[in-house]
PLY file of the C-alpha trace (Angstrom):
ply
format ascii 1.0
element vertex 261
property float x
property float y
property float z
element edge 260
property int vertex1
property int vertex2
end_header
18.34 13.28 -1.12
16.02 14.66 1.63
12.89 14.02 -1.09
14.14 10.49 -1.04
14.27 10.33 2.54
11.41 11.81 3.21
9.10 9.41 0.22
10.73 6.67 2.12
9.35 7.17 5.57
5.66 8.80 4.54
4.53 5.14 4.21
5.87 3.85 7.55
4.17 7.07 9.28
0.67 6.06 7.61
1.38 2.95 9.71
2.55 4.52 13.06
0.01 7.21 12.77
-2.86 4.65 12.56
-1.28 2.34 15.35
-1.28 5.73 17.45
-5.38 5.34 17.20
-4.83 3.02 20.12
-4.20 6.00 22.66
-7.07 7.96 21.43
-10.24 5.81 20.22
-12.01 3.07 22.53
-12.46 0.82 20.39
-12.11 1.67 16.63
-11.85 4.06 13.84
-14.80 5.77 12.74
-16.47 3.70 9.95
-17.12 6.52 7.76
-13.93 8.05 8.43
-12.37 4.76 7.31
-14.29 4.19 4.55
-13.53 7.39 3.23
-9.58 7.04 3.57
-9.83 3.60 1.70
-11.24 4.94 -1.16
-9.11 7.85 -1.39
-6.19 5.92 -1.07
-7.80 3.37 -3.93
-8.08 6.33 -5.87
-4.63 7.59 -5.49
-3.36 3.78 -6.26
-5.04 3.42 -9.20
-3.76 6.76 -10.87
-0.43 5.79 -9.67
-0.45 2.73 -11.25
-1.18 4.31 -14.80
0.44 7.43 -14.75
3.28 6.75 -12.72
4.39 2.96 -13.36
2.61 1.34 -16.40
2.91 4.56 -18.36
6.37 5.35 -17.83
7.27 1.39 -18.18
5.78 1.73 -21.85
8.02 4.81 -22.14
10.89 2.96 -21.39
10.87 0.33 -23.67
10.14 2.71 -26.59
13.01 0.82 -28.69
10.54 -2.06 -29.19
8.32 -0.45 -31.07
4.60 -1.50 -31.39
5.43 -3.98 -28.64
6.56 -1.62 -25.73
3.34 -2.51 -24.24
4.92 -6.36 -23.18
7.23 -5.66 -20.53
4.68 -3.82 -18.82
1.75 -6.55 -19.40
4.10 -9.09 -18.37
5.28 -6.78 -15.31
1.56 -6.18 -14.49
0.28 -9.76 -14.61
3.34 -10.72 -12.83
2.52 -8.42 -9.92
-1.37 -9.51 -9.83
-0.27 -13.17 -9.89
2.08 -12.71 -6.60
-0.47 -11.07 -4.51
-3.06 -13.47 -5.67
-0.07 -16.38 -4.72
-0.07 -14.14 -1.29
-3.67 -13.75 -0.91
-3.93 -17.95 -0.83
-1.09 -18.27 1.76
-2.29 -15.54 4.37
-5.68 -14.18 5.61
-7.92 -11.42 4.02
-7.12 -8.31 5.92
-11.25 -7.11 4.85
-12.19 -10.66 6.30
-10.14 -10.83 9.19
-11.02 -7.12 10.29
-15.40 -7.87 9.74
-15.12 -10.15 12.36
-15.31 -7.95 15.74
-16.01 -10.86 18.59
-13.25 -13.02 16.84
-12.22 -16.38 18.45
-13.48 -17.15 22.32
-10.15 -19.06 23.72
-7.39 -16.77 24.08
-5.14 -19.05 22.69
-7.36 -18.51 19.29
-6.91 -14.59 19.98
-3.32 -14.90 20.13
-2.81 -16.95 16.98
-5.79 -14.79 14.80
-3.73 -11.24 15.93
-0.87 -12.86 15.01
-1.80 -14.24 11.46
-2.98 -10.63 10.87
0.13 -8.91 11.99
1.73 -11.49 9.83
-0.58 -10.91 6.81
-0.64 -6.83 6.68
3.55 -7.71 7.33
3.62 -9.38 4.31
1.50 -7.19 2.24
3.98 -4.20 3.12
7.05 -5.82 1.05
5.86 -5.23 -1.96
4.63 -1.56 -1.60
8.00 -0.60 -0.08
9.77 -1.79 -2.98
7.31 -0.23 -5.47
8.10 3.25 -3.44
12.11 2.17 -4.17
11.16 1.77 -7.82
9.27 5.13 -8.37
12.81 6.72 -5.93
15.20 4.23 -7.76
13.89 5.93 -10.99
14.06 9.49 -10.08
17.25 9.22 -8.57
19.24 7.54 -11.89
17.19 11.00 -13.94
14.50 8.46 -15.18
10.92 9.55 -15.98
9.67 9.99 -12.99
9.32 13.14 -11.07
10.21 13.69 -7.48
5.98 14.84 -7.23
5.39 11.72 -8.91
7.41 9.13 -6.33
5.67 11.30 -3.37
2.48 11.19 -4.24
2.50 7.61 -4.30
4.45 7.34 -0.94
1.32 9.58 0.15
-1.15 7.56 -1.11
0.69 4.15 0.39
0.86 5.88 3.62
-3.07 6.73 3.28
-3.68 3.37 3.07
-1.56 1.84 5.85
-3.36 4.19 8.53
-6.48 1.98 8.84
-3.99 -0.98 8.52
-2.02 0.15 11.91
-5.40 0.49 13.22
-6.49 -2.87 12.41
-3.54 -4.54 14.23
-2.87 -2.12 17.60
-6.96 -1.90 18.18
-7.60 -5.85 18.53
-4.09 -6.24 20.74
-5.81 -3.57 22.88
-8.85 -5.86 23.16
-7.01 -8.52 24.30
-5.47 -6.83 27.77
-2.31 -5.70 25.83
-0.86 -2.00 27.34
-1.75 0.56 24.38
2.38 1.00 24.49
2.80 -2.80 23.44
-0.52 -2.76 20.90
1.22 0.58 19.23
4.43 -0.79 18.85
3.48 -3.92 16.95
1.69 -2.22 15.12
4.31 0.18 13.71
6.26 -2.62 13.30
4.24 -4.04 11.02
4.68 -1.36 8.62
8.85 -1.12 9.42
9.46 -3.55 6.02
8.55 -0.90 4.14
11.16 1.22 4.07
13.36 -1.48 4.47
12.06 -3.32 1.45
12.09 0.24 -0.18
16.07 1.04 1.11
17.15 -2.43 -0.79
15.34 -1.93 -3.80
17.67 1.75 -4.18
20.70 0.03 -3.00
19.87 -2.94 -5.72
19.36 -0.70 -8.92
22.38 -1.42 -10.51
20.86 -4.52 -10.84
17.29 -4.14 -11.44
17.52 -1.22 -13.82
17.67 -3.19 -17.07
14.51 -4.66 -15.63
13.15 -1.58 -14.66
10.30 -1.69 -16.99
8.74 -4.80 -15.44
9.79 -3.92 -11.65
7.14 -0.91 -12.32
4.49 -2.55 -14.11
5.24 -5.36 -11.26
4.02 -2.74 -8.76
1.29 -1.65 -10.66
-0.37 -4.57 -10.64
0.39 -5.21 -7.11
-1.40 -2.62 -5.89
-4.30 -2.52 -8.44
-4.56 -6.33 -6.56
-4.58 -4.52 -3.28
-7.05 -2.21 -4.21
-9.53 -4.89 -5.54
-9.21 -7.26 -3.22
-8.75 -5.58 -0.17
-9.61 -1.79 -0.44
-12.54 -1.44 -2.41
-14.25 -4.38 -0.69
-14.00 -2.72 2.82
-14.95 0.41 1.91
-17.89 -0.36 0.26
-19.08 -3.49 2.48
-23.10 -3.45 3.08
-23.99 -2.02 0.09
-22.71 1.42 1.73
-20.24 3.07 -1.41
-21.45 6.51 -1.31
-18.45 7.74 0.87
-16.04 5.49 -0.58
-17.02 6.09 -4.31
-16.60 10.43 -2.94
-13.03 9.18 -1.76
-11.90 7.40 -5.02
-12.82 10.12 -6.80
-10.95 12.76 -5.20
-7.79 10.47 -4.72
-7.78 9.35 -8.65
-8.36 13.19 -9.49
-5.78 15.03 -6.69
-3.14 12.04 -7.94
-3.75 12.59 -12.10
-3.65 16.61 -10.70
0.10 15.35 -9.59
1.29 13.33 -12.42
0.48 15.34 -14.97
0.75 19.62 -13.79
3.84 18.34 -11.99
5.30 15.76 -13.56
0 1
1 2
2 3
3 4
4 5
5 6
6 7
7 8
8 9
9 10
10 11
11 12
12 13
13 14
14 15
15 16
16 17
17 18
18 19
19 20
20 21
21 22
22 23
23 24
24 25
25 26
26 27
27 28
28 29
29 30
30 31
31 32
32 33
33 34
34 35
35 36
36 37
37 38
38 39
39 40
40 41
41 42
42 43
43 44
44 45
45 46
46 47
47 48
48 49
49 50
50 51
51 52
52 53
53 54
54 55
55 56
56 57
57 58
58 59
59 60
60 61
61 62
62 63
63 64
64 65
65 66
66 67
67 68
68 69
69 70
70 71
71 72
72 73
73 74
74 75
75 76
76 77
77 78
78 79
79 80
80 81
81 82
82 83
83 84
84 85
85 86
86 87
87 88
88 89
89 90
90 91
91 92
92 93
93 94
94 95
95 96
96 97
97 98
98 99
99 100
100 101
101 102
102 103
103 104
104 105
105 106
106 107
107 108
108 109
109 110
110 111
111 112
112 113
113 114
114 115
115 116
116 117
117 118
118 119
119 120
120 121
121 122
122 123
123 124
124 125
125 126
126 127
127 128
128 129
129 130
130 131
131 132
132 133
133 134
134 135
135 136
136 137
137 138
138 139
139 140
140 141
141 142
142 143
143 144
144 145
145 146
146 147
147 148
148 149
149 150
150 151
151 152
152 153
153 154
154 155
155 156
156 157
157 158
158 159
159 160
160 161
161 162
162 163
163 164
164 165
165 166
166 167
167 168
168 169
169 170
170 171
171 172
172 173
173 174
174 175
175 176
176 177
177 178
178 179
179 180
180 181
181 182
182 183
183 184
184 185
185 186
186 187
187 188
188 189
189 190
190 191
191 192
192 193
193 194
194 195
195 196
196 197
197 198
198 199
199 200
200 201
201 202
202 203
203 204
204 205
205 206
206 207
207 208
208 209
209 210
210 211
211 212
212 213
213 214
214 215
215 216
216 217
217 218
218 219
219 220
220 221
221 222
222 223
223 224
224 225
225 226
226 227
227 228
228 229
229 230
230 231
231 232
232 233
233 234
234 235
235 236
236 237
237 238
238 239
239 240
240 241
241 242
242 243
243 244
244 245
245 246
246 247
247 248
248 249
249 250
250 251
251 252
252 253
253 254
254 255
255 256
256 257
257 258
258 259
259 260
């Protein structure tokens, strides 16, 4: 139970420790530093996805034979589809955060911070419930390890830090106290555990759809990773640090998966 608790709330701390940037840096997180974290936590994502959703989805649906591979293809498209539906209805965190001067009225400045608190909001509901899969799983003596579910909570939690510090650094900008700027953004990241809690309490439910609820993730955050990730770490041409990153994430997370899983 404490592993549970514990893989629950490393992804909200990615997101409060990044907010906390706000009472240390003047104006933003080191680019190399950042780009280095992204693709590290790219890295991680993608080995999650394989060896600790799509694989174990395919595991599960054994009794179908030479077709145990649908309920995690239709799992996995489902996921991309839903953050590409999300993607259309909110802003590009990469795009949104490439724009230092942002709008000139303030009224503009309020309603950009706000779509962007909004928009990393809204990405966070479907990592916390892919962390209440992965728990979800271990919990009912599934096929996932308790290394397995917190290594992806780590990796999720890698990724929120530079989120936190995209939302409390441009409240700072605009005259906001670093205690009000910190505290929206760790509240941006607070549906994660939430979403995460409900998908546990739910698994009654969801675990004859199990299979697809972890292929779902999967592709949810191999989306996230393409789209958003991998672009801002490797903006200008400059992938040297972020290519460094993804390696060592993909390799410390397949390290995980398969020694201790």
């Amino acid at each position: 139970m404490q592993i549970t608790f514990l893989g629950l709330l490393i992804p909200f701390l990615g997101t409060t420790f990044g907010a906390g940037c706000v009472f240390f840096m003047k104006r933003e997180m080191n680019d190399s530093v950042q780009r280095a974290l992204l693709g590290f936590a790219a890295g991680v994502m993608i080995a999650a996805s394989v060896w600790s959703l799509l694989i174990p989805a395919m595991n599960m649906s054994v009794d179908l034979g030479k077709l145990a591979f649908l309920p995690a293809l239709i799992g996995f498209a489902l996921g991309i589809a839903f953050l590409f539906l999300l993607d259309n209805i909110t802003p590009h965190l990469h795009a949104m955060s490439q724009n230092p001067e942002g709008p000139k009225s303030s009224m503009e400045k309020i309603s950009r911070t706000m779509m962007l608190v909004f928009a990393v909001t809204l990405h966070n509901i479907p990592e916390g419930m892919a962390v209440g899969v992965v728990f979800a799983n271990f919990l009912n003596g599934g096929t996932i390890s308790s290394a397995d579910a917190l290594a992806l909570s780590i990796g999720i939690a890698i990724q929120n830090f530079p989120e936190g510090a995209i939302i409390s650094m441009p409240l700072r900008s605009e005259n906001n106290s670093k205690l009000r700027s910190f505290l929206y953004g760790t509240l941006s990241g607070a549906v994660e555990p939430v979403a995460a809690i409900l998908t546990i309490l739910l698994t009654w439910l969801i675990l004859p759809f199990l299979p697809y609820l972890l292929s779902f993730a999967a592709g949810a955050m191999v989306y996230v990773v393409v789209e958003e990730l991998l672009p801002e770490a490797s903006r200008d041409e400059k992938t040297d640090i972020c290519t460094i990153g993804f390696a060592l994430g993909f390799a410390l997370m397949m390290v995980l998966d398969v020694a201790l899983g």
